[in-house]
C-alpha positions as CSV (number, residue, x, y, z in Angstrom):
1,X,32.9,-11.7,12.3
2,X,28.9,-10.6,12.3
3,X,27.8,-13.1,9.6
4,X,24.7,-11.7,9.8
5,X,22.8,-10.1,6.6
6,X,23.2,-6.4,6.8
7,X,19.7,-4.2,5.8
8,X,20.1,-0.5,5.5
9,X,16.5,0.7,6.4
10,X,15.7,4.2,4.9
11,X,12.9,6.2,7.0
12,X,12.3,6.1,10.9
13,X,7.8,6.7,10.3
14,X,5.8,3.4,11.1
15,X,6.8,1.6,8.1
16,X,10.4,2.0,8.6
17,X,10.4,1.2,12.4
18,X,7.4,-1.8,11.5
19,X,10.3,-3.4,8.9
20,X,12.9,-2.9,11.3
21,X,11.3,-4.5,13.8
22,X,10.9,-7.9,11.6
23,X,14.2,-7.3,10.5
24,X,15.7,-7.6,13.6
25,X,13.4,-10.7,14.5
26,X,14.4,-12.3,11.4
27,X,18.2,-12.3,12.6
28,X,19.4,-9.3,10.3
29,X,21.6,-6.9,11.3
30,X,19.8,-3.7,10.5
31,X,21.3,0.1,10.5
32,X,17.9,2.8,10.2
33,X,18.4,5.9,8.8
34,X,16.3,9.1,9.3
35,X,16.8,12.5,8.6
36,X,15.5,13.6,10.8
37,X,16.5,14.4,14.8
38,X,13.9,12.2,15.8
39,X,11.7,9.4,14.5
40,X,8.3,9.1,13.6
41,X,8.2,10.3,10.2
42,X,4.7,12.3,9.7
43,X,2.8,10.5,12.3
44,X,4.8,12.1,15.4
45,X,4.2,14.7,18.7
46,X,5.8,17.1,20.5
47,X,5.7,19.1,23.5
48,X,4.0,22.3,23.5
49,X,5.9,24.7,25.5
50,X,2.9,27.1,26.8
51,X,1.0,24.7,28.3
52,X,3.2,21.5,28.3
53,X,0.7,19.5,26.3
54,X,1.9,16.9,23.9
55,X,0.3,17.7,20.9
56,X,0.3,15.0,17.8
57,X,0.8,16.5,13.7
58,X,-2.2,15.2,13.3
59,X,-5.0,13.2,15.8
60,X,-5.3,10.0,15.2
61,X,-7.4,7.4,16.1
62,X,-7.1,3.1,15.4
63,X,-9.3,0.8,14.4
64,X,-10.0,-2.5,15.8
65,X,-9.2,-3.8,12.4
66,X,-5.9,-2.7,12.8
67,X,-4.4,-6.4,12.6
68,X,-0.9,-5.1,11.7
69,X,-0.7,-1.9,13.9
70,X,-1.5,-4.1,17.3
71,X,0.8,-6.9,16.4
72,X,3.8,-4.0,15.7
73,X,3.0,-2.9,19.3
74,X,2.9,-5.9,21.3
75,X,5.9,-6.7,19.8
76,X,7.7,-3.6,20.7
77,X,6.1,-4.2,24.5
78,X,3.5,-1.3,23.6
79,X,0.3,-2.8,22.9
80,X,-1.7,-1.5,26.4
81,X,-0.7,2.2,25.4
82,X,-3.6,1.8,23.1
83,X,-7.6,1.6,24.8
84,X,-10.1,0.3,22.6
85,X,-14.1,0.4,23.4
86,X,-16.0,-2.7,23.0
87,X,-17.8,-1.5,20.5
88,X,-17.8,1.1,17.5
89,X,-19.3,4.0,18.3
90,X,-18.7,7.3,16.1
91,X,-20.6,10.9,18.1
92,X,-21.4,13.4,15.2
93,X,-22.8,17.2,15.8
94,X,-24.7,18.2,12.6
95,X,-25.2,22.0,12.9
96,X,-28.6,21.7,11.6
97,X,-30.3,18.9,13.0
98,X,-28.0,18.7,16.1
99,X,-26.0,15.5,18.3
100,X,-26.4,11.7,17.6
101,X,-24.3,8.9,17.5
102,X,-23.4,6.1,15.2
103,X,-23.4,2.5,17.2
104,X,-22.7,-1.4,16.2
105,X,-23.1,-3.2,19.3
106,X,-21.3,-6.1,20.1
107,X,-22.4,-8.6,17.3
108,X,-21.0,-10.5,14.6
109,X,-20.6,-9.0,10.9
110,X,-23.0,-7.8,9.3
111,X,-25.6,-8.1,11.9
112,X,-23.6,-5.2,14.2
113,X,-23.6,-2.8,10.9
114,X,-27.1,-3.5,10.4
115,X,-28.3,-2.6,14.2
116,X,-25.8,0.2,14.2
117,X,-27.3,2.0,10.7
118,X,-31.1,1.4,11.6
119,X,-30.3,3.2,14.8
120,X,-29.1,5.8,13.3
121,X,-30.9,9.2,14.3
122,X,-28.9,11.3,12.2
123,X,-31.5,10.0,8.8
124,X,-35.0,9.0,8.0
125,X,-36.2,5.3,8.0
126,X,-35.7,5.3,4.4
127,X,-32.4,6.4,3.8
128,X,-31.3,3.9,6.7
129,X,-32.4,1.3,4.7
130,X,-30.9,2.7,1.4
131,X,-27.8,3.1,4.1
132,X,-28.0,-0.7,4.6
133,X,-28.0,-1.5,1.0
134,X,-24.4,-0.3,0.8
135,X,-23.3,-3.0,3.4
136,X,-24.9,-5.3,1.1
137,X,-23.4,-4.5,-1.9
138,X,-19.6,-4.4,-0.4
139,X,-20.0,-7.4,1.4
140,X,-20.5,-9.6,-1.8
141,X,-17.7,-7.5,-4.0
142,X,-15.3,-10.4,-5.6
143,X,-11.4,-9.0,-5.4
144,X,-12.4,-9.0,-9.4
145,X,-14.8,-6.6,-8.6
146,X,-12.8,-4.8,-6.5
147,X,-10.2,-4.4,-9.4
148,X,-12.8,-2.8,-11.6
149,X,-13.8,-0.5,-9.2
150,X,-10.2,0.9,-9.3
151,X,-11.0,3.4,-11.9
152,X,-14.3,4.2,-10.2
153,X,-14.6,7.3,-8.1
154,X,-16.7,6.6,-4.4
155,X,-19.0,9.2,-5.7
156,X,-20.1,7.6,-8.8
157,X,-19.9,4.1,-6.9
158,X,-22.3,5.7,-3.6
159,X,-24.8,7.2,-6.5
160,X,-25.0,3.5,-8.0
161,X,-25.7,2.1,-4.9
162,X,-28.8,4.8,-4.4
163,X,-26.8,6.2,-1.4
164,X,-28.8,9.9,-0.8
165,X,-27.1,13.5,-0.4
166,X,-28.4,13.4,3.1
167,X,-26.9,9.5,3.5
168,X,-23.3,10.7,2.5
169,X,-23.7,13.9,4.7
170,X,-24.0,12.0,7.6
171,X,-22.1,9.0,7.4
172,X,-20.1,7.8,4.4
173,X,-18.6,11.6,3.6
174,X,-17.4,12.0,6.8
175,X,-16.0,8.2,7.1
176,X,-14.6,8.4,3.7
177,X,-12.6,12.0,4.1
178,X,-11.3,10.8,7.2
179,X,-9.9,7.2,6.0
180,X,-8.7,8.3,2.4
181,X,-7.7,12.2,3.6
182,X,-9.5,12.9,-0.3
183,X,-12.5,13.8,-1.5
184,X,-15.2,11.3,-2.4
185,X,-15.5,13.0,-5.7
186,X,-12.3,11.6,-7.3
187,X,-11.3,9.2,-4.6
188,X,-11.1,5.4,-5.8
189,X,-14.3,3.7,-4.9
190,X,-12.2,0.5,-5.0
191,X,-10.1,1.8,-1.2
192,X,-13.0,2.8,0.5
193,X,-14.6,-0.9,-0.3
194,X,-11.4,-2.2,0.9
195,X,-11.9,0.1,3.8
196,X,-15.2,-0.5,4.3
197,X,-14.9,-4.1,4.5
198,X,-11.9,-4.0,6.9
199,X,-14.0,-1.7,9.4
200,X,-17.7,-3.0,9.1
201,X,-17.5,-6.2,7.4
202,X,-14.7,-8.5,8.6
203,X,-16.1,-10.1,11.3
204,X,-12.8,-8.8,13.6
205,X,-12.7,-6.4,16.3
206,X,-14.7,-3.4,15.3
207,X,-14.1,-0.7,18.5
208,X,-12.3,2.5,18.6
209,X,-8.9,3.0,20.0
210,X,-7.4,6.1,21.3
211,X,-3.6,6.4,22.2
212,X,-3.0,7.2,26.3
213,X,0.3,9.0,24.8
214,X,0.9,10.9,21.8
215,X,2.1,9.5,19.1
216,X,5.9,9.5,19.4
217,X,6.0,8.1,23.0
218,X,3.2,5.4,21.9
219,X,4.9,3.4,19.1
220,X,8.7,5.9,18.1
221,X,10.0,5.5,21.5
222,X,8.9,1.8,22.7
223,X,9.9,1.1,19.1
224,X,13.7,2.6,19.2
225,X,14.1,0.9,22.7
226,X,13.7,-2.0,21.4
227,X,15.6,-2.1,18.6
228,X,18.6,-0.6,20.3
229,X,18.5,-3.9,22.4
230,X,18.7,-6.0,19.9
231,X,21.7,-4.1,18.2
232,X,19.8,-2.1,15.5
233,X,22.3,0.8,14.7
234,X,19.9,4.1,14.8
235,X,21.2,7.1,12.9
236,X,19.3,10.3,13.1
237,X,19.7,13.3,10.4
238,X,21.4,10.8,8.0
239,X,19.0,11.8,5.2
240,X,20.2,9.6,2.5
241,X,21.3,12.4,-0.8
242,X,21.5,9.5,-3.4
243,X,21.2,6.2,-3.9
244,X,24.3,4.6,-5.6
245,X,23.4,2.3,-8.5
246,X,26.2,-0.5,-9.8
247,X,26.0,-3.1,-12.4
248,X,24.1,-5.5,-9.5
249,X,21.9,-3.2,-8.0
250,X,22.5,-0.5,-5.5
251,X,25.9,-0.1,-4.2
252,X,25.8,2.0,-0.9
253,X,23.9,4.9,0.3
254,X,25.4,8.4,0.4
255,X,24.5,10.4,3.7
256,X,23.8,14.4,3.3
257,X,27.2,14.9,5.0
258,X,29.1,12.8,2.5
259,X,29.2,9.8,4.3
260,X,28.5,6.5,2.8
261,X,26.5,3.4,3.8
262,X,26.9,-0.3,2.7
263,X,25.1,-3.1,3.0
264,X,23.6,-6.7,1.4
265,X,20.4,-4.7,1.0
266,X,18.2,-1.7,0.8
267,X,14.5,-1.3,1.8
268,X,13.4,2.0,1.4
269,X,10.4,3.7,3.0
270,X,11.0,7.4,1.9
271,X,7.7,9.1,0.3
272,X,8.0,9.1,-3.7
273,X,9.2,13.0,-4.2
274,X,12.3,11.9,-1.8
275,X,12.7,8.4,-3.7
276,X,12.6,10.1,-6.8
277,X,15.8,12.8,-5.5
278,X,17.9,10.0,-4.4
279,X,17.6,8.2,-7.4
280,X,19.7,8.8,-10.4
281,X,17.4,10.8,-12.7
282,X,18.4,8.1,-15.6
283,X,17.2,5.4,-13.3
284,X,13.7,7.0,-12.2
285,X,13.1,7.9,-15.6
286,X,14.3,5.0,-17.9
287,X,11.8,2.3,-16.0
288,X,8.2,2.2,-16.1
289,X,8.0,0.9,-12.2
290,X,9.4,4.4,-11.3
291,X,8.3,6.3,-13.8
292,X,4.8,5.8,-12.0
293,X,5.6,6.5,-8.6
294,X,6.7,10.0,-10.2
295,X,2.6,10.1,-10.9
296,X,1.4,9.5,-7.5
297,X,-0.4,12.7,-6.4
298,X,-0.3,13.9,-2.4
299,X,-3.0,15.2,-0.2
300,X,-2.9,17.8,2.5
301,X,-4.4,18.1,5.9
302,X,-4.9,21.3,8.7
303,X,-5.0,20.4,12.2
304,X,-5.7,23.4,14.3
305,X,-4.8,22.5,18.1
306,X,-6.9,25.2,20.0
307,X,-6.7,26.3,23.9
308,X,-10.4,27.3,25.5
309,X,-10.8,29.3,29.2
310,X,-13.3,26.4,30.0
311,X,-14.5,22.7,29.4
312,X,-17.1,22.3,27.1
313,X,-17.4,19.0,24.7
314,X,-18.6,16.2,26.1
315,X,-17.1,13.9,24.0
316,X,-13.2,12.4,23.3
317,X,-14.0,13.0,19.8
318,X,-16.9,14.0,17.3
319,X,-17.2,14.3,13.9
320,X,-19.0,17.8,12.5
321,X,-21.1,18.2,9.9
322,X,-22.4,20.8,7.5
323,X,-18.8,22.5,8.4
324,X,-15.6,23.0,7.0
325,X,-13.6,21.2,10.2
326,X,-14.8,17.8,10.1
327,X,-13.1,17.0,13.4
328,X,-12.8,18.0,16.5
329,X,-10.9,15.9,19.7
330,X,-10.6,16.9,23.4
331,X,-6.4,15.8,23.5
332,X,-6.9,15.8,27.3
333,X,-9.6,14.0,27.9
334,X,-7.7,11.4,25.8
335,X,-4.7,11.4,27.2
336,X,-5.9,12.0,30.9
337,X,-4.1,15.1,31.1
338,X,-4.9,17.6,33.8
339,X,-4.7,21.2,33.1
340,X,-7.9,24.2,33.0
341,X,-10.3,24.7,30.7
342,X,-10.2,22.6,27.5
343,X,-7.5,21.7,24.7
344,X,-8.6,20.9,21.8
345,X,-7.5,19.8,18.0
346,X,-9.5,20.4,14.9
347,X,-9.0,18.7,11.4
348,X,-10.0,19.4,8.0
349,X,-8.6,16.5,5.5
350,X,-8.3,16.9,1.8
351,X,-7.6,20.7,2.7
352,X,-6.3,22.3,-0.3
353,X,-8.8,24.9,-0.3
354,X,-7.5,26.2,3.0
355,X,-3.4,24.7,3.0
356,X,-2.6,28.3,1.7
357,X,-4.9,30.5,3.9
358,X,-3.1,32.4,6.5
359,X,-3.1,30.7,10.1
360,X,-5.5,33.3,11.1
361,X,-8.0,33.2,9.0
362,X,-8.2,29.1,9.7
363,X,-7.9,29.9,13.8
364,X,-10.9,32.0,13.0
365,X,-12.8,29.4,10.7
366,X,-12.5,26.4,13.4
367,X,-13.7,28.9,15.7
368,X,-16.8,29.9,14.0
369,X,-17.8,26.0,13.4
370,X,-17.2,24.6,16.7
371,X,-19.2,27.4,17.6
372,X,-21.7,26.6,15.2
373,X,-22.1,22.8,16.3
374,X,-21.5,23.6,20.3
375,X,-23.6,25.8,21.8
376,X,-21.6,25.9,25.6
377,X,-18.8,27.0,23.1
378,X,-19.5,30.2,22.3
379,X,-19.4,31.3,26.2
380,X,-15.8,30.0,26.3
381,X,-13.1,32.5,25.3
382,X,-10.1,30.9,23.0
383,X,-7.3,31.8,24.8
384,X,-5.0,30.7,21.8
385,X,-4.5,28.6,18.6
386,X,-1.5,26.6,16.5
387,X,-1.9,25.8,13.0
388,X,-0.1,22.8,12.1
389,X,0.1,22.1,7.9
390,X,0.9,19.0,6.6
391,X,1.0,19.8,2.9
392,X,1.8,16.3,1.2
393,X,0.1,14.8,4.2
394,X,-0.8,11.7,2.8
395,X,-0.4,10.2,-1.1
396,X,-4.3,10.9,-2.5
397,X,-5.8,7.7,-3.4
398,X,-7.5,8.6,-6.5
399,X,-9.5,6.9,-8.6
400,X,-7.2,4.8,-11.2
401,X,-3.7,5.3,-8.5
402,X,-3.8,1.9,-7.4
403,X,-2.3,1.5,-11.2
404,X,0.3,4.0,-10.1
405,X,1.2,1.9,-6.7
406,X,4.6,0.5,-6.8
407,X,5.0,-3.4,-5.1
408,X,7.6,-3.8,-2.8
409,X,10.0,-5.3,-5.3
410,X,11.4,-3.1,-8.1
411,X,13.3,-3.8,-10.8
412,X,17.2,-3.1,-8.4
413,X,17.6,-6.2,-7.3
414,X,18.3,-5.7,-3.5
415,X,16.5,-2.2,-3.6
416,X,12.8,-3.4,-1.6
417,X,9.8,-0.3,-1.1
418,X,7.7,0.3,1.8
419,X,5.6,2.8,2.5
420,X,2.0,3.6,2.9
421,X,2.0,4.7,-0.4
422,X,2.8,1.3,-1.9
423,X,0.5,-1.4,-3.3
424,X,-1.2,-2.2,-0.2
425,X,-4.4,-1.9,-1.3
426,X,-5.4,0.7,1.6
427,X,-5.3,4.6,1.8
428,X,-2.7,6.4,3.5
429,X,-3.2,5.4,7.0
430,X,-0.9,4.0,9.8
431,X,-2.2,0.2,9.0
432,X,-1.4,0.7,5.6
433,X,2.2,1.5,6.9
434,X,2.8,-1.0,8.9
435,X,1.8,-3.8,6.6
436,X,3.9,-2.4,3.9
437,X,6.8,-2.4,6.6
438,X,6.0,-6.2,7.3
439,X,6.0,-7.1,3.7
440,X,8.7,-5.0,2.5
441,X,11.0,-6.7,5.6
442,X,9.1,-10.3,4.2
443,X,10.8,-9.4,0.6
444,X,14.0,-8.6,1.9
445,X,14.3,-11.9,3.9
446,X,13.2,-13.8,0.4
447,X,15.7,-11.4,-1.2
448,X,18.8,-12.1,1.2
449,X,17.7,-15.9,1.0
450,X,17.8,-16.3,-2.6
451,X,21.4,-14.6,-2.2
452,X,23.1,-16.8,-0.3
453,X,21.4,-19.9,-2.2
454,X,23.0,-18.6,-5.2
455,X,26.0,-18.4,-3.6
């Protein structure tokens, strides 16, 4: 008889597959549910059939910071499917003032912030300076301070810290739209810090890191592999319909086809809307800790994935500015792919103004501002386009959320939350995910240990 604990793991993204993982290290016996036919959650690719590219939902890219992302991979035997450069190095294309880059050299925090910033191009000696007062100011911010800032929006907190129109054009808008996927106009000053910090100011790795595969083949399918070996039982489109609540906490999981799921606990990395269904409505409702999950707002994001007659951007990636993409990456320069002429993918974060335009009319936009920022561009000939919508992309990380940000455990007993969503203190990114995974699998472990004390 298996006297192993039994955890029912709800969601196959990088939080779910993160807590699995440390499930199955920690000796549990784990069954992972997803509803859909494969994993990955929102963070996954696919093959395009016209040109057989592997396009991603969305283009990444990782931080060196990213302590709990590169431990989830070298555990699952994936860790070298990521490169990183040596350094931090971001290439923007302003469309009025034209290419420069933004570079920390190889130094220890802050001194590689401080050489990257006066070397900026993109702004006047002035405003670098002003730029460097930022740096300043975040590195001394107590976790006190960092609490008051929650109901702070970065706008307000950029304006007290004499950070010019032009600065936030050129570095901390784009930075800040790209990490938080919101607009720095009611986005919690309080994330980016923590952001900031993490990125610039930790004194850790501080390079870029691209993915040789697309996202599904770098973590979803290493990932699955490895927890088949080590008898994880994988379930795909076993979306969970409800959550079954006893006397003692949750009593089993009930599948969309009727069938039901027990186990000695739960940990749950659905997104809120999906919680919030599978929960009886008296249970969501009646409790503060989910009555403000129910508040949590989302954020959308566009990727465009575009197919040019010819090769024209000289870079993996570059940021655009004084458009409305603010992204643009050359996915086979990344990934090494072969092929003619160039494939590209555009983004635009915090899209609402455009999640409702017809495809067209976006194919058209990111057209006319790669245009606009890439002169060898506008010989090439678009050969075709694919609009990918993510409309609750990410949760938005608003000024005042972080009151809104469930910990992992809630008042069910053996009911634990992950997510990126969660109280992690970071926006909606992949690190935030995978810690939340890690933490969420730490409570269970407390949770199952305290069980069998007890008993």
């Amino acid at each position: 008889m298996d006297s192993r604990p039994t955890v029912a793991v709800l969601g196959a993204g990088w939080s779910g597959l993160s807590a699995a993982v440390r499930l199955v290290e920690g000796g549990c016996r784990v069954i992972l549910l997803e509803k859909r036919a494969v994993p990955g959650g929102r963070a996954l690719s696919y093959t395009d059939n016209d040109s057989g590219d592997a396009l991603d939902n969305g283009p990444h890219i990782f931080l060196g910071c990213y302590s709990g992302t590169i431990r989830f991979l070298d555990a699952i035997g994936a860790g070298a499917r990521l490169r990183f450069s040596r350094r931090l190095r971001l290439a923007f294309i302003d469309r009025e003032r034209g290419a420069f880059q933004f570079r920390c050299p190889s130094l220890p925090s802050p001194w590689n912030l401080l050489a990257g910033l006066l070397g900026l191009r993109g702004l006047d000696l002035p405003d670098r300076f002003r730029a460097l007062r930022l740096g300043a100011w975040a590195r001394r911010l107590t976790e006190s301070d960092l609490q008051r800032l929650e109901s702070s929006t970065l706008e307000t907190w950029l304006a007290k810290a004499g950070q010019t129109p032009a600065i936030r054009r050129v570095i901390w808008d784009p930075i800040a739209m790209a990490a938080l996927n919101e607009d720095p106009a009611v986005a919690s000053a309080a994330v980016f810090a923590r952001v900031f910090r993490e990125a610039f100011l930790s004194g850790g790795p501080s390079g870029i890191g691209l993915s040789a595969f697309g996202l599904s083949d770098l973590y979803a399918g290493p990932a699955l592999r490895f927890l088949e070996k080590n008898g994880c039982e994988v379930r795909f489109r076993s979306g969970v319909s409800r959550i079954l609540i006893g006397p003692g906490g949750v009593d089993g999981l009930q599948l969309g086809d009727g069938t039901r799921i027990a186990a000695d606990a739960y940990l749950s990395t659905l997104p809120p809307r999906d919680l919030q269904a599978a929960l009886p409505r008296t249970t969501f409702h009646s409790d503060p800790y989910f009555r403000r999950i129910a508040s949590l707002e989302t954020s959308p994001v566009v990727s465009i994935h575009l197919w040019y007659d010819r090769k024209f951007l000289e870079e993996p990636f570059v940021g655009l500015l004084g458009t409305r993409t603010q992204w643009l990456f050359d996915r086979r320069a990344i990934l090494g792919s072969e092929g003619e002429g160039s494939g590209l993918s555009a983004v635009i974060s915090a899209a609402r103004s455009y999640i409702d335009w017809p495809a067209s009319d976006i194919i058209a936009m990111a057209e006319e501002d790669i245009a606009a920022c890439v002169p060898a561009a506008r010989r090439a000939r678009l050969l075709r386009a694919k609009v990918v919508k993510e409309r609750h992309a990410t949760f938005s990380p608003r000024a005042g959320s972080s009151r809104l940000r469930p910990g992992p455990r809630t008042p069910i007993p053996n009911l634990i939350l992950g997510g990126d969503w969660t109280d992690t203190g970071l926006p909606g990114c992949i690190e935030g995910a995978v810690r939340s995974g890690e933490r969420a699998a730490a409570e269970v472990g407390r949770f199952v240990l305290e069980d069998r004390t007890v008993e």
